[in-house]
N, C-alpha and C positions, 0 to 999 in steps of 0.2 A: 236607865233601863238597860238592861242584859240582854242582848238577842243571841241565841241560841241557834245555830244551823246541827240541823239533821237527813245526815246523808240514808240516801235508799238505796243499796244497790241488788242487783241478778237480771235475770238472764232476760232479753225479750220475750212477754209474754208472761214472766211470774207472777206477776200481781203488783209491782208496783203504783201504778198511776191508781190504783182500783183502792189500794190502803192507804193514798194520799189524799184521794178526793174525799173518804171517811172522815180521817184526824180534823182535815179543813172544815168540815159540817161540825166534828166535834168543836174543834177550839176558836172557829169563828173567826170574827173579828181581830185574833188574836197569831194570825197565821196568814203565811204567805206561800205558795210553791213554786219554784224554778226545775226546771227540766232541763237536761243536758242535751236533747232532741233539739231543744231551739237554740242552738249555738254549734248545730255546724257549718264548719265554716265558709263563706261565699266564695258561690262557685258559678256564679251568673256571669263572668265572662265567658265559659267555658258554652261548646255548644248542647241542648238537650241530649243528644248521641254522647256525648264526649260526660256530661253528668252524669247520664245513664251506669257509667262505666266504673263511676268512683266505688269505691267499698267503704260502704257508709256504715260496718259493724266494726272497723279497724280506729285502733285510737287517733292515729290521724287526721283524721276527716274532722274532729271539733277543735272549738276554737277556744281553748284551755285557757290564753291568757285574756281574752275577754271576760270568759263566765267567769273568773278568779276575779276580774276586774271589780265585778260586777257585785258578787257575793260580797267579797273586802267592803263594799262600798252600804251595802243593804246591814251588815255587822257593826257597820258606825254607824248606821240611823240614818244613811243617806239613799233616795230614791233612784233607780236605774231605769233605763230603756233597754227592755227586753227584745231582742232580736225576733221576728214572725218569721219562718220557716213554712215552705210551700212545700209541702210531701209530692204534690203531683209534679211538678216541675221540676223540684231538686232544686231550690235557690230562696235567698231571704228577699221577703218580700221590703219593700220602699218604709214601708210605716213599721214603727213599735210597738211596744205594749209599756205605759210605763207602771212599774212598780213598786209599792211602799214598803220602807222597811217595817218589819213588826218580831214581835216577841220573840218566835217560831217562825225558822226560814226553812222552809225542805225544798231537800234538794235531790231530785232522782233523776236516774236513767242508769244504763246497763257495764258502762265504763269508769263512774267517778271515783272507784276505788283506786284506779290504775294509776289515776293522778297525785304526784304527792303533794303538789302544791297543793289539791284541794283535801287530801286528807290531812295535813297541818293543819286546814283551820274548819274542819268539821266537829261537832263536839259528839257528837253520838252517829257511827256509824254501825247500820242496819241491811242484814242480807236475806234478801228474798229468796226461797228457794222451791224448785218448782219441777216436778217432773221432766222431760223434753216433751214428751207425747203429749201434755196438756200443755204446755208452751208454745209448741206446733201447731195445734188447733187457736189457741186464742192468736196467733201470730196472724194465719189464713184469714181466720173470721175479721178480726183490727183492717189488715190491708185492702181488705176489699170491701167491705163498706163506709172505711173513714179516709183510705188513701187513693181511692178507685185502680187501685191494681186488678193483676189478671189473675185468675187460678194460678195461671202455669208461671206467671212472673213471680208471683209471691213464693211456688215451690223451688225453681231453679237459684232464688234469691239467698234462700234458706241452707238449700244446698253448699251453693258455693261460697257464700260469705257467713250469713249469723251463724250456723252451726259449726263451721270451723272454727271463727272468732271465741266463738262464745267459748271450747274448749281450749282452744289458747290462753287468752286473757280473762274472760268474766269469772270461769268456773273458782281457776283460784284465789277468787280475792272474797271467797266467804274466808281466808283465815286472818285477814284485817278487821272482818266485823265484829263487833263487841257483841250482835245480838243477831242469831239465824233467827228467820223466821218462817213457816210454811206460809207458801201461798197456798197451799192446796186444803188446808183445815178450815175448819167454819171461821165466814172472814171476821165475828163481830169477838170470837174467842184470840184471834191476832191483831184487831185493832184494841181492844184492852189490854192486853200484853204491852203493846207500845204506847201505850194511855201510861200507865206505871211506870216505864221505863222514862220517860219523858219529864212526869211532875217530878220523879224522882232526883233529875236532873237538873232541874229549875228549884228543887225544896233548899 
């Protein structure tokens, strides 16, 4: 059996996690997804203050050779322990998650273009693209009801780190994707787009 990893990448806020959790209801049993969110990297020695501080939209903050570990290992058919990541705290939590390789690996977050070791062994890579002004809002609305952030942390956050990061590094790595796609269009006319894009792949 063939497993197939399929990278998502843009900006926080595009719509990635929202066009992954689709494909997964789509292909079932037949699919798996990894996040590049749950693989930055520990930072639990360091103090909450001293956490606080890191710039967690800069490629350094993840932990590339592990999720590369991890991916390589899911592509031969072998099962990983998926790192749990604590948004409130800023640190991985004790326990994993473990997961099964399968047919269909996707793999998103905002940086994994940046990576070449991970774009060597992706086979279809996909770019989210997505206003700023609706990326902003979905950004606000995410941090504060799933990460219990403050208004005003999530704006100064935006300010000083994802929005400068994202023009630095995310914006131009739509020209690695083999396939843009709107996050902003009716979402079930972009998960069919990448429905064809995918059997197309696997035919």
């Amino acid at each position: 059996m063939t497993n197939y990893l399929i990278g998502f990448c843009g900006g926080s806020g595009a719509g990635k996690t929202t066009l992954v959790s689709k494909l997964l209801n789509h292909y079932g049993n037949k699919a798996v997804a990894i996040e590049l969110d749950s693989y930055y990297k520990d930072s639990s020695g360091l103090s909450f203050k001293e956490r606080e501080k890191i710039n967690f939209d800069h490629p350094d903050s993840f932990d590339i050779d592990l999720l590369k570990e991890h991916l390589i290992l899911l592509k031969s058919g072998k099962e990983i322990k998926k790192p749990i990541y604590d948004f409130k705290t800023h640190k991985r939590q004790k326990n994993t998650n473990t997961i099964y390789p399968n047919t269909l690996i996707f793999l998103e977050g905002t940086l994994i273009f940046y990576f070449i070791e991970l774009i060597n062994i992706i086979n279809l890579k996909i770019f989210i693209e997505t206003k700023e002004s609706i990326r902003y809002k979905r950004r606000i609305d995410r941090d504060i009801k799933q990460r219990g952030r403050t208004i005003f942390n999530v704006k100064e956050q935006y300010q000083n780190t994802v929005k400068p990061m994202h023009v630095k590094y995310i914006d131009p790595l739509k020209s690695i994707a083999e396939v843009i796609i709107s996050g902003e269009l009716d979402i079930v006319d972009s998960v069919n787009r990448i429905i064809q894009k995918i059997d197309l792949l696997r035919s």
